[in-house]
Structures are given as structure tokens and as C-alpha cells.
FIVO-770452 format. One record per residue: residue in one letter; x, y, z of N, C-alpha, C in turn. Coordinates in pm, whole numbers, plus 32768, in hexadecimal, padded with zeros to 4 digits. Example, Ala and Ser with C-alpha at 12.3 -4.5 7.8 and 13.67 -1.06 7.14 Angstrom:
<sites>
a85277DC7830C84CE7E3E830C85287EB6830C s85057F1F82C485577F9682CA850A80038313 
</sites>
This chain:
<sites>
x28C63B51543B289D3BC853F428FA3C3B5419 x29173CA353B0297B3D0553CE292F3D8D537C x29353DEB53D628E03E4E538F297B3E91536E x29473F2F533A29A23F6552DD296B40045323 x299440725358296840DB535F29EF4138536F x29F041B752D82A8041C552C12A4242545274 x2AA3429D52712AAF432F51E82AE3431E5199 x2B0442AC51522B55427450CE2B21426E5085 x2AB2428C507F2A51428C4FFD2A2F42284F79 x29EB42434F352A1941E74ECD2A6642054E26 x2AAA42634DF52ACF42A74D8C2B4C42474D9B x2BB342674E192C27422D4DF82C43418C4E31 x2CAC413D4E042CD740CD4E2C2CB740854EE0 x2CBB41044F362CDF40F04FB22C6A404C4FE7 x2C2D406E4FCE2BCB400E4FF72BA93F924FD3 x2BC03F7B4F5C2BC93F194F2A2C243EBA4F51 x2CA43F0B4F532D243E944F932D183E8D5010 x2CAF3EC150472CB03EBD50D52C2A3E0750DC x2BDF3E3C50662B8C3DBC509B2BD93D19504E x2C4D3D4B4FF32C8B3CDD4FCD2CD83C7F500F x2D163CDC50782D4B3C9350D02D213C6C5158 x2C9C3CA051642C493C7151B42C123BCC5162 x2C013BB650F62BF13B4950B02C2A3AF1509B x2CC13B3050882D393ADC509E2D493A865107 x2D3D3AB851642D513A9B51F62CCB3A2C5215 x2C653A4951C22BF939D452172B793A045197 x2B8C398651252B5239A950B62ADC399350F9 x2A9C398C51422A0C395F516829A639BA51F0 x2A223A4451EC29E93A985245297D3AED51FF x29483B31526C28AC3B72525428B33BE55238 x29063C6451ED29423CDD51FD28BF3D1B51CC x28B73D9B521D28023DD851FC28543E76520F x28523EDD51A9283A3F4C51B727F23FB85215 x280B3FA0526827C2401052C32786408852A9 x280F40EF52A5282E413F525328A841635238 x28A14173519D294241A2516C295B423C5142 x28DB426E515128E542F150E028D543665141 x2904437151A728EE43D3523A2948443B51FD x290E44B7521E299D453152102A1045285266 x2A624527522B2AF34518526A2AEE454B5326 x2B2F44FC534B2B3444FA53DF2ACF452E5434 x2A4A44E053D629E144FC544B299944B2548B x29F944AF54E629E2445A556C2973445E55B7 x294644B555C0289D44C255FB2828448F5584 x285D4481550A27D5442E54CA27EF439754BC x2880437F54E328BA42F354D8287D42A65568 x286F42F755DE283042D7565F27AA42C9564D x274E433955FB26C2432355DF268E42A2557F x26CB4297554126DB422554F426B641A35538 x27454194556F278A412655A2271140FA562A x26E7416356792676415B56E82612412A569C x25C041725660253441465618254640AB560A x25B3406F559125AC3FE6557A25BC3F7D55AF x26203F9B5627262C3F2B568925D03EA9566F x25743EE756C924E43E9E56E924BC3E0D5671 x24D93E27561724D43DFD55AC254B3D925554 x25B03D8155A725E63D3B557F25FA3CD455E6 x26563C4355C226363BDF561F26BC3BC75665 x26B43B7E5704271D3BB9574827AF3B7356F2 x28393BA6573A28B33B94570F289C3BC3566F x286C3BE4564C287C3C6855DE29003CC355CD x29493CD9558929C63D55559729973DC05532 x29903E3155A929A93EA3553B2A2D3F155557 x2A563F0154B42ACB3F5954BD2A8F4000547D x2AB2403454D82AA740CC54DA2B2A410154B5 x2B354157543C2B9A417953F82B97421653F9 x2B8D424F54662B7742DA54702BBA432454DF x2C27438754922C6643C654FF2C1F445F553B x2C51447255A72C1844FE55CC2CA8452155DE x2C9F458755482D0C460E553C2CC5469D559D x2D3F46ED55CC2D0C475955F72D9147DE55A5 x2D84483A55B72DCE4895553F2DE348F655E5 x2E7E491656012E8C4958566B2E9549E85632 x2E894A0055A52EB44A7F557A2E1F4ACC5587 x2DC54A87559F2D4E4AAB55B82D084AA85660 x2D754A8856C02D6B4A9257552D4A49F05774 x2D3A498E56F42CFD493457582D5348C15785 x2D6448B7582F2DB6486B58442D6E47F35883 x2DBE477D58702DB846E558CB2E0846A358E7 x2DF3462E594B2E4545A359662E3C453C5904 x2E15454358942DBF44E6582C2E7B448E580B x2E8F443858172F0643F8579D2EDC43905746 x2EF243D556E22EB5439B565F2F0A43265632 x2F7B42D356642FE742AD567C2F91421256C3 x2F604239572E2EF841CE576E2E8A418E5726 x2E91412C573C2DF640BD570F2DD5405D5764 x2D50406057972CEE404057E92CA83FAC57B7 x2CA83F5858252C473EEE58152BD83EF958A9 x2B4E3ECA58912B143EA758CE2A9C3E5258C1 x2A573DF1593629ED3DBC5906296D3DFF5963 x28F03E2A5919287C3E895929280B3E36590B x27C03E15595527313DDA594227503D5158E0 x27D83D06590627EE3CA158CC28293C8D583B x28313D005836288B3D3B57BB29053D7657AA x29473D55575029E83D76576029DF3E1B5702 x2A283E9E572F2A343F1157072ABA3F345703 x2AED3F3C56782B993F7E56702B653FD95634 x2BF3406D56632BC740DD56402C6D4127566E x2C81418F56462CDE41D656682CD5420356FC x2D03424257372D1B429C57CB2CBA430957AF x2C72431F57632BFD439857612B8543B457B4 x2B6E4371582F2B08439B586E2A7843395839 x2A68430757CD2A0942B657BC29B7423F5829 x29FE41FE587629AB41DB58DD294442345931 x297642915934293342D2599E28C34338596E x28E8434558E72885438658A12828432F5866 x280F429F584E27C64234585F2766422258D8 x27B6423059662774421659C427BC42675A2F x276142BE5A5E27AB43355AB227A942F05B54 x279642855B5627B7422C5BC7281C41B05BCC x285E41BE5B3728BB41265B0428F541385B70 x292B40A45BC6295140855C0629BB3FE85BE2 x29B93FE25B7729E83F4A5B572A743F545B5E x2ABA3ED05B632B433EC95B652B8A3EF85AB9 x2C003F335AE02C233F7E5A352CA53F395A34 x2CE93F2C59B12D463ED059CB2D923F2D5932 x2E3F3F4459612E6B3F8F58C92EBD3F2C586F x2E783F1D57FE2EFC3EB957AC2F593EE0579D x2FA83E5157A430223E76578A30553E9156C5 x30CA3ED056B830D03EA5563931883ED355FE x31B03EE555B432153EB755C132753F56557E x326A3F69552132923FEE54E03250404454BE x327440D45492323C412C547F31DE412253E8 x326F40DC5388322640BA5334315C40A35315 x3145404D536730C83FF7539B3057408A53E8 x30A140BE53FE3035414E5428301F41A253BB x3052418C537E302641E052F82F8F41B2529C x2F9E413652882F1340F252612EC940BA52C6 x2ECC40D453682EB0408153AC2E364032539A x2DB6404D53602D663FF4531E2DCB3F8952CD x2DD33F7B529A2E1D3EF952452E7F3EB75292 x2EEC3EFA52E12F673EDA53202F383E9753A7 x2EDD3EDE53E32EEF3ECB546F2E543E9B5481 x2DEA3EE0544C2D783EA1548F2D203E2B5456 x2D5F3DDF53C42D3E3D8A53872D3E3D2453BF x2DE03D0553D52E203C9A54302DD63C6F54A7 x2DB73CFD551E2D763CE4558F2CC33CAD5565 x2CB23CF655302BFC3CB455272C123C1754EE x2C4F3BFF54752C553B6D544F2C8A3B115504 x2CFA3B38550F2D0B3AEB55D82C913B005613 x2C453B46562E2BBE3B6E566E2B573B035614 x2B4F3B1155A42ADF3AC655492AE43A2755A0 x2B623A07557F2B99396355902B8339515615 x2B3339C356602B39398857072BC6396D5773 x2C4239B9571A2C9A39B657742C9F3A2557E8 x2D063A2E58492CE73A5D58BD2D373AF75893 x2CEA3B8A58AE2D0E3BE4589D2D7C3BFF58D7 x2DBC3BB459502E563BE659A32EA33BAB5953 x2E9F3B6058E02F163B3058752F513BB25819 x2EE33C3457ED2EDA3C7557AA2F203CFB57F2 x2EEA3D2D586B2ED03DAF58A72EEA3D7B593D x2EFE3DE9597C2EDB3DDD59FB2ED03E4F5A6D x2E833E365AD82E0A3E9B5AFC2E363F205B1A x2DF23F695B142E053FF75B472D9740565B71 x2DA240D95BE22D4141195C092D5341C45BB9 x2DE741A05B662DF642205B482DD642465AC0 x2D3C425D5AB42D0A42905A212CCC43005A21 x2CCA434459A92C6543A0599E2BF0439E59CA x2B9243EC5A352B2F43F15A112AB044865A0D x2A79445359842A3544E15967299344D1598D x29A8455759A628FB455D59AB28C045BD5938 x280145DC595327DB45E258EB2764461E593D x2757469458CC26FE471C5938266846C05943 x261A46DD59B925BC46A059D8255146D759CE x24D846C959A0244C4725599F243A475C5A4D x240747BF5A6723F447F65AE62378485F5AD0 x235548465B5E22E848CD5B7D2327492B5BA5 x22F249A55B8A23094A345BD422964AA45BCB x22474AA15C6021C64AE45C64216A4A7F5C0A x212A4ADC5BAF20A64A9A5B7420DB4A535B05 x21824A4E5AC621C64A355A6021E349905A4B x21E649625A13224748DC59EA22B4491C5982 x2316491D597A235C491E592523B148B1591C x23E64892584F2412483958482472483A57CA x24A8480957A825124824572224E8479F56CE x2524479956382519475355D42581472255DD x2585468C55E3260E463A55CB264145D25587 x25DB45D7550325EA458C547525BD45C35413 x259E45C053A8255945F5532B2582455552D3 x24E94548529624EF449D524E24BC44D651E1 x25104468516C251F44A950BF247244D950AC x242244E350F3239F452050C023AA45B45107 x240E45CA514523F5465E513B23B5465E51CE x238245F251F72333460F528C23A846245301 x2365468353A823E0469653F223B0464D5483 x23FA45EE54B723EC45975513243D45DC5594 x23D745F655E8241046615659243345D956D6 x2454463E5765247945C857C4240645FE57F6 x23C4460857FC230645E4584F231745665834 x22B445445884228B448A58A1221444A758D3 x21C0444358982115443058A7213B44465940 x214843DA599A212743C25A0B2147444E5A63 x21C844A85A4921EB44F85AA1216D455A5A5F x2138456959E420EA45EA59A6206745C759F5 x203A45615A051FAF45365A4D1FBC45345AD7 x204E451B5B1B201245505BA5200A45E65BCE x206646165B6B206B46BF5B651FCE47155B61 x1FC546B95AD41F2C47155AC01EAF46FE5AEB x1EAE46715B051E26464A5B641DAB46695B06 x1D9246C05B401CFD46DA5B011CEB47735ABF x1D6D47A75AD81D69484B5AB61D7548515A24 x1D5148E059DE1D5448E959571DE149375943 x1DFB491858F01E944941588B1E9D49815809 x1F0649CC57E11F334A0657841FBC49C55785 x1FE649B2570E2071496556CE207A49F65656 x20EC4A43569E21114AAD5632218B4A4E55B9 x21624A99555721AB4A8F54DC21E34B0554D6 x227C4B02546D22674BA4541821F64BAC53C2 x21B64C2753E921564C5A535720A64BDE537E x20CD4BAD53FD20714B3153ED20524B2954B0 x1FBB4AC1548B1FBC4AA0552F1F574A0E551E x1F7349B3558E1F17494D55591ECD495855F8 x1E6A491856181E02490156941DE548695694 x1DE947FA56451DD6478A56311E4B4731562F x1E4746C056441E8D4642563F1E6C461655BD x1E9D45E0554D1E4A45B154CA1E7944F254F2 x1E1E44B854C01E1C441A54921E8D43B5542F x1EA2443953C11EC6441053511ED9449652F3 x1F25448552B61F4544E652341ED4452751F7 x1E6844EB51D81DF944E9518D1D9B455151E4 x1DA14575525B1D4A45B8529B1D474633527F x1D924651522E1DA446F852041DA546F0517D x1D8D4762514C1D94478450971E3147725077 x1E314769500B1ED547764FCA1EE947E54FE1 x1F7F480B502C1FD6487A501E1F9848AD5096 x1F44487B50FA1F52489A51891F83484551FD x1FBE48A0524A2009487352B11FCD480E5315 x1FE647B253311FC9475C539D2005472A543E x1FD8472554A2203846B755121FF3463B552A x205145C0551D2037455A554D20AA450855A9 x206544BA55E020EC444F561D211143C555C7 x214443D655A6219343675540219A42D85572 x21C34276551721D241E55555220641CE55CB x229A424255E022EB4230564822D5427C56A4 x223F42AC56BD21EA4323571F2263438B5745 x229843DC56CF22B7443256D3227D4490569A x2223451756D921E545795687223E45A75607 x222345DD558C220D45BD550521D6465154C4 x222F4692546B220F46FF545F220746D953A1 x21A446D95367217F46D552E82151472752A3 x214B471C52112116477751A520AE47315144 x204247175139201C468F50DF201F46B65055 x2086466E502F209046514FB9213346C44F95 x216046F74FE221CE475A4FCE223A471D5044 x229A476D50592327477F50BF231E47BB5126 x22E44797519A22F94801521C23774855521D x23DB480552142467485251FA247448AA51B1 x247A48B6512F2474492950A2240B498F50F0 x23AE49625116233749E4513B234B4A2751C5 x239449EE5224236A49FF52A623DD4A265309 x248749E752D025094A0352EE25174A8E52CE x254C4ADA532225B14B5352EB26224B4B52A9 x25F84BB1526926A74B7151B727094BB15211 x270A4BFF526727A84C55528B27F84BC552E0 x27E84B7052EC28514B3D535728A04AC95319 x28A14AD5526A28EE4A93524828CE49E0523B x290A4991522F28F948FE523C28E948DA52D6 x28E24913533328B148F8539E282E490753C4 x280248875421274A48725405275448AB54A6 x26D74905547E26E2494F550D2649497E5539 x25CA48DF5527253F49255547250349305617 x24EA49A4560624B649CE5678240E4988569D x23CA494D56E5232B495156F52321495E5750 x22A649E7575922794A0157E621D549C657CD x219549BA584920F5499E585F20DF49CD58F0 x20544A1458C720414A9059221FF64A2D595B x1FC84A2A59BF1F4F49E45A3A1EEA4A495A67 x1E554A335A541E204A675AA31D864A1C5AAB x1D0C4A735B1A1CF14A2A5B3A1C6A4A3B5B01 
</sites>
């Protein structure tokens, strides 16, 4: 099986010849869409993604991650990132190619696994590296051959991190770090860290313009066009609208195409 998680979208060619010659190569492989339709180089929903599904697929699995992390220095932001590099590794029995972007570690802020960089041959081949360079390697990976034929090891990769929910005083604060085509906003709270936090104390979850005091079950627990929190399949708290867009209603328009939600929850007793 070979998943697919990329910003190539589906309007133009790119993808298609990408799964053709994945077909070419082994008419009888399992190629599954992950995701293809991510906003361009966003590497933090390609990690959210890519984490959630794991679990769910069966081991020696390959997923190729087709997502670079650009940074724009005309805007201050600098890194070690080389986009030039491509990454192999195997994770919970699963094979993960991906560019030099920090994605392991934003998967698992404890990855520890062996990383290994393919080799490959011209520049040419970095230009499509989905098609050129990481086709080839997952079909060698599919067939059960040995990854040191392909790549070989290294300690020198990117790695990124990814802001963490925290207390301060009576506060949890926490940020939004997906938005899914319903408009709902998937923060980094986690059931388990929100329940040892709150115990038994009562809460406020500020909104703009809004405040919730409850945990909801399900969508349905509120009227249409009111706000909800829940913890989601992947017990990540869950900022909803039923039947509307948390995002459209609840994002601030000034900051442009950058997703930038704040959540605080007050504690008391």
C-alpha cells in the first residue's frame, strides 16, 4: 500500500502521472490518496494528517509526503531547512518519505527512529521529486527491498517543533492547528492533558464575541449556528459551529491567508 499526501491538487496533470508511474512500476500496487488538496507548503497540516492516520493503516505501508516547508527571508524568516534533501524512514512499521522539512518530529515530538537520505542522481529529478525521486524509492520499499540500496543514514535533518497547549495561572492556553473542509477548528488540546488540568473545576472556553462552559457529545447538542467544544475522534478539542464554519465566523480577517486561532479557558473553582 502507498498513500499519497501532497499540494498538487487535483485541477492540473501533476498527480495523475505521479500515480501512473506508480502503476507502471507495479500494476498491482495499493495507491490511496491521503491527501492531495493541502494549501501549498503546509507542512503542519501534512504532519496532522499524516499523525491521525497512521494507526489505521497496515504495517510496511509507504507514505510519500510531497510537501515542502518554504520560508520567505524577505519577511525575516530564516532556517536550516534544504529543500534539495529527501528523507526516508521507518515509524510504527511504516515506511515515511518526505522532504528535509521537519515532519518527523512534528509527527512525534519524541521521533527517535533511524533517518536515512536518498540518494538520487541530478538536479533534473528535484524538480518533480514526487515522480523522479520518490516513486522509484516507495515501489523498492513496496517489494520489501532493503532501504541502504536506495539512501543511506543520516542524523542531519530538520527538526521542527510545534507550539504546545500550556497552563499559565488559572489559564490553559492553546492555538488552532487545522481547519477541516467543514469549517470546524482542531486545536492542540488533547482530552487527556484537558482532564488532568481540569479535574473537577468549572471552565470558560472564550470565543471572539462567544464563550462556551461545556464539553458537547456531538454536533447536535446545540441549535444551528451555535458554537460548540468537543474532542474529536483524534481527542483533539474541536472548536465548531453547527451547521456553519468556525473559521468564516470566528478567525480574524486582518492576518491574511495565515491561520492564526488563539484559545484560552479560564479555570475556576
Amino acid at each position: 500500500m502507498i498513500t499519497l499526501t501532497t499540494d498538487l491538487g487535483y485541477r492540473d496533470p501533476y498527480l495523475a502521472i505521479v500515480k501512473a508511474k506508480l502503476y507502471s512500476g507495479n500494476p498491482n500496487a495499493n495507491v490511496i490518496d491521503l491527501s492531495c488538496d493541502l494549501k501549498s507548503y503546509s507542512i503542519g497540516d501534512a504532519a496532522f494528517i499524516l499523525k491521525n492516520a497512521l494507526a489505521y493503516f497496515p504495517e510496511n505501508t509507504v507514505h510519500l509526503v510531497a510537501v515542502k516547508f518554504i520560508t520567505n527571508s524577505s519577511l525575516g524568516q530564516t532556517s536550516n531547512i534544504d529543500n534539495t534533501r529527501y528523507l526516508a524512514t521507518k515509524y510504527k512499521n511504516q515506511f515515511i518519505i518526505t522532504p528535509d522539512n521537519g515532519l518527523y518530529t512534528l509527527i512525534d515530538k519524541g521521533f527517535s527512529e533511524p533517518v536515512y537520505q536518498l540518494f538520487y542522481q541530478s538536479n533534473e529529478q528535484h524538480r518533480f521529486f514526487l515522480k523522479d525521486i520518490f516513486v522509484d524509492a516507495a515501489l523498492h520499499l513496496a517489494a520489501n527491498k532493503s532501504i541502504n540500496d536506495i539512501a543511506g543514514p543520516t542524523q542531519d535533518y530538520y527538526k521542527a517543533s510545534q507550539f504546545e497547549a500550556f497552563v499559565s495561572g488559572n489559564m490553559i492556553k492553546a492555538k488552532g492547528i487545522y481547519v477541516d473542509d467543514f469549517g470546524n477548528i482542531i486545536t492542540n488540546l488533547e482530552k487527556q492533558f484537558f482532564n488532568d488540568v481540569v479535574g473537577n473545576k468549572q471552565f470558560v472556553i472564550y470565543l471572539p464575541g462567544d464563550k462556551i462552559g461545556t464539553i458537547s457529545t456531538n454536533y447536535d447538542d446545540v441549535k444551528f449556528g451555535q458554537a460548540l467544544a468537543l474532542f474529536n475522534s483524534f481527542d483533539n478539542l474541536e472548536i465548531a459551529i453547527n451547521g456553519k464554519s468556525a473559521y468564516n465566523m470566528l478567525c480574524p480577517r486582518d492576518i491574511g491567508s495565515k491561520f492564526d486561532f488563539n484559545l484560552m479557558i479560564e479555570l475556576y473553582d
